[in-house]
C-alpha positions in Angstrom: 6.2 18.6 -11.9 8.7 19.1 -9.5 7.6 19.6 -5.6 9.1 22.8 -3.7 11.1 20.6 -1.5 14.9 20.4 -3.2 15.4 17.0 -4.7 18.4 14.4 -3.0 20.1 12.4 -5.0 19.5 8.4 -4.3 22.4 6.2 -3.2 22.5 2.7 -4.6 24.5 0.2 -3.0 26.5 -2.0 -4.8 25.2 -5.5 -6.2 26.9 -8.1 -4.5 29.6 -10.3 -6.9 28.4 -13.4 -5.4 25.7 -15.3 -7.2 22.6 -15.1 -5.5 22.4 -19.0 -5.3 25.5 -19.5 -3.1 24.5 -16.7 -1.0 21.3 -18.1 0.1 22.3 -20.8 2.1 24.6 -18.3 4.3 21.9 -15.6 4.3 20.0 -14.6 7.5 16.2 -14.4 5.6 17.0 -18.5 4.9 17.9 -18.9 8.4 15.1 -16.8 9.9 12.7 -18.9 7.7 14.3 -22.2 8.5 13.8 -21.2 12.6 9.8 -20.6 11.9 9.3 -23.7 10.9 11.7 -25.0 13.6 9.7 -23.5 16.4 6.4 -23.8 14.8 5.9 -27.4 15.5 6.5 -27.0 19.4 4.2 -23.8 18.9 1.7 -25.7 17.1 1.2 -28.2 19.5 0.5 -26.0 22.2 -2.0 -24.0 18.9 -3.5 -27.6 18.8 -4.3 -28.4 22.5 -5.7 -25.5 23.1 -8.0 -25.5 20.8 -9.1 -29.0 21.0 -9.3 -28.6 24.5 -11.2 -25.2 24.5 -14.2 -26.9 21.8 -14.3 -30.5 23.9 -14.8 -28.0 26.9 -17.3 -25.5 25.3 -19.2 -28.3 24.0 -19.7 -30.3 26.7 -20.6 -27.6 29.0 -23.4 -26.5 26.7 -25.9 -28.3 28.5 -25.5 -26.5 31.3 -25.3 -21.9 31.1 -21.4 -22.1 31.5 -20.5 -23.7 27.8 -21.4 -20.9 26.2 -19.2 -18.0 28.3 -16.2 -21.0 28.2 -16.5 -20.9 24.7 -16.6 -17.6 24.3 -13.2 -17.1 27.0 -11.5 -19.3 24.7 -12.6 -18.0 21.4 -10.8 -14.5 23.1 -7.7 -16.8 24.0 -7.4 -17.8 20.5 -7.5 -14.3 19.1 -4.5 -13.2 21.5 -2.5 -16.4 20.5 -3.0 -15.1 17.1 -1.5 -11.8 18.2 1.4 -13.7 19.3 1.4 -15.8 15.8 1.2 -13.0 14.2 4.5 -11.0 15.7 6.2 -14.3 15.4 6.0 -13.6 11.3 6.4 -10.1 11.4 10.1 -10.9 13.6 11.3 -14.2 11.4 9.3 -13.7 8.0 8.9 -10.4 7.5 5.1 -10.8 6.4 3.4 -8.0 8.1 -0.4 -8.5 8.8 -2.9 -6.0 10.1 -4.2 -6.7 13.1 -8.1 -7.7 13.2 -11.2 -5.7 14.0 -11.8 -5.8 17.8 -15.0 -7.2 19.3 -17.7 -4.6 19.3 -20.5 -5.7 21.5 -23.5 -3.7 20.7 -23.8 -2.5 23.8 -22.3 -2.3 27.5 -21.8 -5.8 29.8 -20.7 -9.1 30.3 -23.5 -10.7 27.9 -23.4 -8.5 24.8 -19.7 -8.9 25.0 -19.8 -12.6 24.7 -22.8 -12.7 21.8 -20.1 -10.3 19.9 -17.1 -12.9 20.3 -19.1 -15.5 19.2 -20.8 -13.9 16.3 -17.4 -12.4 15.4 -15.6 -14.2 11.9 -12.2 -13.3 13.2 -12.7 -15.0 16.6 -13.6 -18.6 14.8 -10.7 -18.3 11.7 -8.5 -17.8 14.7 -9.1 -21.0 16.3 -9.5 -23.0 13.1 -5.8 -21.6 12.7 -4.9 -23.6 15.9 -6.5 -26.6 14.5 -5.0 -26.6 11.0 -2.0 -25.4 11.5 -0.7 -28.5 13.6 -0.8 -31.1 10.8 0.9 -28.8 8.0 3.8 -27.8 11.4 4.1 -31.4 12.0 5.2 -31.9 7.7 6.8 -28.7 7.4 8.7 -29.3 10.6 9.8 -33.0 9.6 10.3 -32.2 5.9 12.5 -28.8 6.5 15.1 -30.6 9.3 15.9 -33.4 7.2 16.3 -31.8 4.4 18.2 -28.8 5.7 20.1 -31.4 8.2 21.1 -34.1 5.6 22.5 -31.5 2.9 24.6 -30.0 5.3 25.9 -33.3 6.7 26.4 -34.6 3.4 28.3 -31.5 2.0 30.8 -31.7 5.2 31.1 -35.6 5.2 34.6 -35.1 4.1 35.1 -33.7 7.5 33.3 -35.9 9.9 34.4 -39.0 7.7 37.0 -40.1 10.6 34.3 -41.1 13.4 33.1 -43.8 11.1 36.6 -45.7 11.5 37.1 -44.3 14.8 34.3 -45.1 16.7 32.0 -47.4 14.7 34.5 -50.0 13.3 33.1 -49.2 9.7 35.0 -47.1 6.9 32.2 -44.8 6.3 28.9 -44.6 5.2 26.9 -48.1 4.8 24.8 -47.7 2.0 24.3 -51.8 1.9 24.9 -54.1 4.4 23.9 -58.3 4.8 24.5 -58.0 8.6 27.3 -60.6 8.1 29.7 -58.1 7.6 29.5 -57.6 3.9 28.0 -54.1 2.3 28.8 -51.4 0.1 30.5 -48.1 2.2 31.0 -44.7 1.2 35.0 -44.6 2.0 37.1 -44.2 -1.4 37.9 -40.3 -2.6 35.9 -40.8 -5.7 32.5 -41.5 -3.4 33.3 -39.4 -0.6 33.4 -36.7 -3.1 29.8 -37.6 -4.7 28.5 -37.5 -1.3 29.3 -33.9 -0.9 28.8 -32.9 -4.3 25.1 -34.3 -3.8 25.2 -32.2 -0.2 26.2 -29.0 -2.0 23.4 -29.7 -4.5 21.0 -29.9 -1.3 22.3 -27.2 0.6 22.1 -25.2 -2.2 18.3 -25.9 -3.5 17.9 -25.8 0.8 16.3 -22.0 0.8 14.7 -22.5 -2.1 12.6 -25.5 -0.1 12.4 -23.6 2.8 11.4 -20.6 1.0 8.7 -22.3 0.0 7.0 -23.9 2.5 7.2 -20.9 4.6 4.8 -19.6 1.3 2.2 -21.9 2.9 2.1 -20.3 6.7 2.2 -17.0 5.2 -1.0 -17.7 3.3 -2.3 -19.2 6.6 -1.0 -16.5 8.4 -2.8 -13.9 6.2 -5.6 -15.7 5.4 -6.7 -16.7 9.1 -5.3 -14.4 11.1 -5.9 -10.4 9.6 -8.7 -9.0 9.1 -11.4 -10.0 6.2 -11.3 -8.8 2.7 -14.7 -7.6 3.6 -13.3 -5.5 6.6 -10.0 -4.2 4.6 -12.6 -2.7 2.1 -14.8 -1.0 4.7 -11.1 0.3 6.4 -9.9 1.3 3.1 -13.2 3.4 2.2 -13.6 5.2 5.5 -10.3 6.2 4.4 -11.2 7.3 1.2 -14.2 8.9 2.4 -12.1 11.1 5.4 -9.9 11.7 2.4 -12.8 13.4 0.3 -14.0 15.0 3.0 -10.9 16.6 4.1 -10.1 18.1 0.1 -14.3 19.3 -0.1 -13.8 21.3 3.5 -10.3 22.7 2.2 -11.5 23.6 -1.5 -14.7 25.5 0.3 -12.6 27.7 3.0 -10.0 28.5 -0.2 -13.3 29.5 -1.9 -14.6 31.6 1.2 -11.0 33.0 1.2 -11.0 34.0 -2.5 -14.8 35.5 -2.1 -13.8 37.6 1.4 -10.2 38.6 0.2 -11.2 39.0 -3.9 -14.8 40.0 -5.0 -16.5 40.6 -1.4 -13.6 43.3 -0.6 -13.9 44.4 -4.4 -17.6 45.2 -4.1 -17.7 46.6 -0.4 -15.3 49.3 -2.1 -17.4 50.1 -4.9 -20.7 50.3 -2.7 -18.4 52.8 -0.6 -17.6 54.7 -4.2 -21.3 54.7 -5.4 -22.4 56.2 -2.0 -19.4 59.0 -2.3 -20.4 59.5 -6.2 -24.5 60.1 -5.1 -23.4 62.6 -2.6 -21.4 64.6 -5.0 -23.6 64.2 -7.3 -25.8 68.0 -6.9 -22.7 69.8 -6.1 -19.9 68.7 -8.5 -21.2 66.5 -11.2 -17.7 66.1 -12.9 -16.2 64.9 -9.8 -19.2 62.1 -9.5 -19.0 61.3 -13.2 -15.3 60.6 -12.5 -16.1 58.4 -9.5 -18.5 56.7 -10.9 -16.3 56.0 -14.2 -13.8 54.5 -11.3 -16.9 52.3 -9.9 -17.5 51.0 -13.5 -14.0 49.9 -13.6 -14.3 48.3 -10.3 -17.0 45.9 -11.3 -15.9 44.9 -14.5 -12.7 43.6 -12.4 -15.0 42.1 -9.3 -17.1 40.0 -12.5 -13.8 39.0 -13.8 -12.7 37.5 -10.2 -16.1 36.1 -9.9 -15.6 34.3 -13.7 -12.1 32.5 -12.6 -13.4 31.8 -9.5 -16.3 29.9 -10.9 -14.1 28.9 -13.1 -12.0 26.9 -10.4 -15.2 25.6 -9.1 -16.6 24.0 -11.7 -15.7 25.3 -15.3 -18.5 26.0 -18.1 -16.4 25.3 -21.2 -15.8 21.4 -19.2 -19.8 21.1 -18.4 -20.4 22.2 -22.3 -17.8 21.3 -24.2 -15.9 18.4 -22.1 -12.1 17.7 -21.5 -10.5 18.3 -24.9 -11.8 21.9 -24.9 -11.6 22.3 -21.6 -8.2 21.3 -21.3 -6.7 23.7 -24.4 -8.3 26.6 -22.6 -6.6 25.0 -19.3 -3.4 25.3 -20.5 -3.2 28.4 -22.8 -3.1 30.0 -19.7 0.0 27.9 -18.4 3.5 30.2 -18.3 5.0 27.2 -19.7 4.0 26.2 -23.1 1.5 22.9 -23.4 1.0 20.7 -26.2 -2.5 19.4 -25.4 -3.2 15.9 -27.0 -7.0 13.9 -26.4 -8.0 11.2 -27.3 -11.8 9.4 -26.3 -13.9 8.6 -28.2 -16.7 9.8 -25.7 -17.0 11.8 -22.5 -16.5 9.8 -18.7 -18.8 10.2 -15.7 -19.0 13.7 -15.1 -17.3 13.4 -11.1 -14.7 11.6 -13.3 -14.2 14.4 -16.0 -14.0 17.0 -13.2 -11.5 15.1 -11.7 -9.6 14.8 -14.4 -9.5 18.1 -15.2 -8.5 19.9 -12.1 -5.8 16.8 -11.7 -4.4 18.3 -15.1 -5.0 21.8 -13.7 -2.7 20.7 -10.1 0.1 19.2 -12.5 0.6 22.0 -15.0 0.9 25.0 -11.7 3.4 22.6 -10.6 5.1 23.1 -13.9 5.0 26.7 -13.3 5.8 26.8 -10.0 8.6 24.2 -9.9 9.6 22.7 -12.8 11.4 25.1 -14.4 10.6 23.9 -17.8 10.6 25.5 -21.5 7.9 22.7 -22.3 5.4 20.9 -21.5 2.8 18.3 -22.9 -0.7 17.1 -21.7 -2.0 13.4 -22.9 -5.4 12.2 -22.3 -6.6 8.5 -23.4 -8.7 6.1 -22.6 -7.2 2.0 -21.5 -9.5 -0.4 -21.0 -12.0 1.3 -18.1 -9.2 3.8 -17.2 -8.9 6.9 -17.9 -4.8 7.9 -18.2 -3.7 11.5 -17.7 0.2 12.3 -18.5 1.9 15.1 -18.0 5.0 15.8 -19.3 7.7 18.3 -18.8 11.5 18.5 -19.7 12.5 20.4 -16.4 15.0 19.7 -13.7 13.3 16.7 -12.2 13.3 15.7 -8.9 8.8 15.5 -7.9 8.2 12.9 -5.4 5.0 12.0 -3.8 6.6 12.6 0.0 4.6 13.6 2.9 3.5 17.5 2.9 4.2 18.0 -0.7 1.3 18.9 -3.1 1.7 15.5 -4.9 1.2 13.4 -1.9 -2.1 15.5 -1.6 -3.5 14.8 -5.4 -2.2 11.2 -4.7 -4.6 11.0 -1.7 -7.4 12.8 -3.6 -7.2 10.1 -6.3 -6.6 7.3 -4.3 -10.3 8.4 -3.0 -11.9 7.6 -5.9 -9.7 4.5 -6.6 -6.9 6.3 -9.0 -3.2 5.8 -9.0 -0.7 8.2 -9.1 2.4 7.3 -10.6 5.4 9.4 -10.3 8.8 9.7 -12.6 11.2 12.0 -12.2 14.6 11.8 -12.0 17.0 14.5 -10.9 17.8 16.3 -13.6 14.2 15.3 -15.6 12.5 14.9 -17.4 9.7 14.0 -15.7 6.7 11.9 -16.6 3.5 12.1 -14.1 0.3 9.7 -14.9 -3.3 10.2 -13.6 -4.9 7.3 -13.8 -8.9 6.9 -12.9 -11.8 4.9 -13.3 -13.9 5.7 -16.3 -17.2 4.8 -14.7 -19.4 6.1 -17.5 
């Protein structure tokens, strides 16, 4: 199923030689990471005062009428320090998180504005974000400098090795020391080189470390400051909804289309004929017989538009018969030719069969139209509570799901009903498309 748009070839950089272990230390994500959780304690001080101060203040003022707009200007503050926490990610983690719902007071005015920030989720997970993140800064902070610090300092100790003499009147290191003078230093070549062997083993599990306790504000991050799971969901089927809406407005104007430019234009002609046939009808009987032999003709084509048009609409042989049928008849009448395969044991929901069936219908015109293929094949099976639709042709390859192609549309149309789309096809083919939908029977 290949899109009209000509297919580029994909450039792949080449891996880097160096092992990914040695890298790390040197690379910019570790050093990105590592200046997070550098700035985050300073940050999350700031996170922490605020917040303590903005609760001490709204509580103690809730005897009187000003606790509650206080608590409510400083439930706002927290959800624009939360903006700014969560840019800081987006610039030094690369985590990207939606932003929240906005307030929505009910109606117009100072009052409904404040009930909405203080019956607002999003407003209270955003200060409880100022108030946990300070301990977990404070560790992370601590943990991440020493570590990070010490590995480097040991690695290079080699180096640096000369102040110890220099400057401190000691050979190196003291690892044990009476205080009368007597203890064990770090100063012959054998020790000097454990030392930085033990550094190079520190700097080296160093991202790793970092890495991970980065993991932990990202799940804060996430977790406290984008929207609710309950809020995504709503997002993601209003979506799906303008989606569905969008394909059922498009499907009836190519319907009005097909009825004004196919059967409606057919039968205004024949009407025209009939009329022309009655009038000749006393005059020159052979002439009418003719015309009306020509109007006969006329409707047996306008009931053949109006059988594939219903037939695009909703088919009779699916409602009757279901997929397997459906689809054999579906794809006898490809250019291409099909091998049709089914397998269920029994029929989905009906909104799924259809579905499934005009997906299958999409796919193989975009084997006709674009693929360019001497074969095709058409798999239907059932996983789990999934329905799987593949489709199959050995033609020159190159269908992508790209905006403004007529895959990016069926993946949309699916997507509204919570399918997948899944797209191979490399240039050259073959390529492999798979439908897959709920089976909600």
């Amino acid at each position: 199923m290949e899109s009209a748009s000509t297919p580029q070839p994909h450039s792949h950089p080449h891996p880097s030689r160096v092992p990914v272990a040695l890298r790390a230390p040197f690379s910019g994500r570790t050093w990105r990471e590592f200046l997070y959780l550098f700035l985050s304690y300073p940050i999350a001080c700031v996170l922490f005062v605020y917040a303590v101060g903005v609760l001490a203040v709204g509580a103690g003022l809730l005897v009187t009428f000003l606790g509650i707009p206080v608590l409510a200007g400083g439930l706002a503050g927290a959800r624009g320090l939360g903006g700014l926490e969560r840019a800081r990610a987006r610039a030094l983690l690369g985590l990207e998180v939606a932003t929240p719902e906005p307030v929505r007071p009910a109606k117009p005015g100072l009052m409904a504005w404040i009930g909405a920030v203080l019956k607002s989720g999003v407003s209270w997970r955003h200060l409880l974000y100022c108030l946990l993140r300070f301990p977990w800064a404070i560790f992370a902070f601590i943990f991440s400098l020493t570590f990070w610090t010490l590995g480097w300092m040991l690695l290079t100790y080699p180096l640096w090795r000369w102040v110890f003499p220099a400057y401190l009147g000691q050979p190196g290191i003291q690892l044990w020391g009476d205080g009368l003078g007597n203890g064990l230093y770090v100063d012959t070549p054998a020790e000097i080189g454990l030392v930085s062997g033990a550094g190079l083993l520190l700097v080296l599990a160093g991202p790793w470390v970092i890495r991970g306790l980065t993991q932990v504000d990202r799940v804060l991050v996430h977790g406290l400051l984008g929207p609710s799971s309950l809020a995504t969901r709503v997002s993601q089927l209003e979506s799906d909804r303008g989606a569905v809406v969008d394909t059922a407005a498009a499907d009836l104007r190519r319907i009005e289309r097909d009825l004004h430019d196919g059967a409606q234009a057919r039968l205004v002609s024949l009407a025209m004929d009939l009329g022309l046939a009655k009038e000749k009808l006393a005059e020159d009987p052979q002439a009418a017989a003719k015309m009306v032999d020509e109007a006969h003709g006329e409707v047996k084509i306008a009931l053949q538009e109006l059988r594939d048009l219903a037939r695009g609409i909703h088919p009779a042989i699916l409602t009757d018969r279901g997929l397997g049928p459906a689809l054999s008849a579906l794809a006898a009448r490809c250019t291409v030719p099909v091998t049709v395969t089914v397998d269920l044991d029994h029929r989905p929901a009906a909104a799924i069969e259809g579905i499934a069936y005009f997906t299958a219908s999409e796919l193989l015109q975009n084997v006709s139209k674009h693929a360019r293929a001497t074969g095709a094949t058409l798999d239907v099976w059932r996983t789990g509570d999934r329905l799987m639709v593949l489709v199959t042709d050995d033609g020159r390859g190159g269908a992508h799901t790209d905006d403004g192609t007529e895959l990016a549309g069926l993946a949309e149309r699916l997507a509204a009903v919570e399918g997948l789309l899944i797209v191979d096809s490399p240039v050259g083919g073959p390529t492999h498309i798979t439908a897959e939908l709920p089976w909600r029977a």
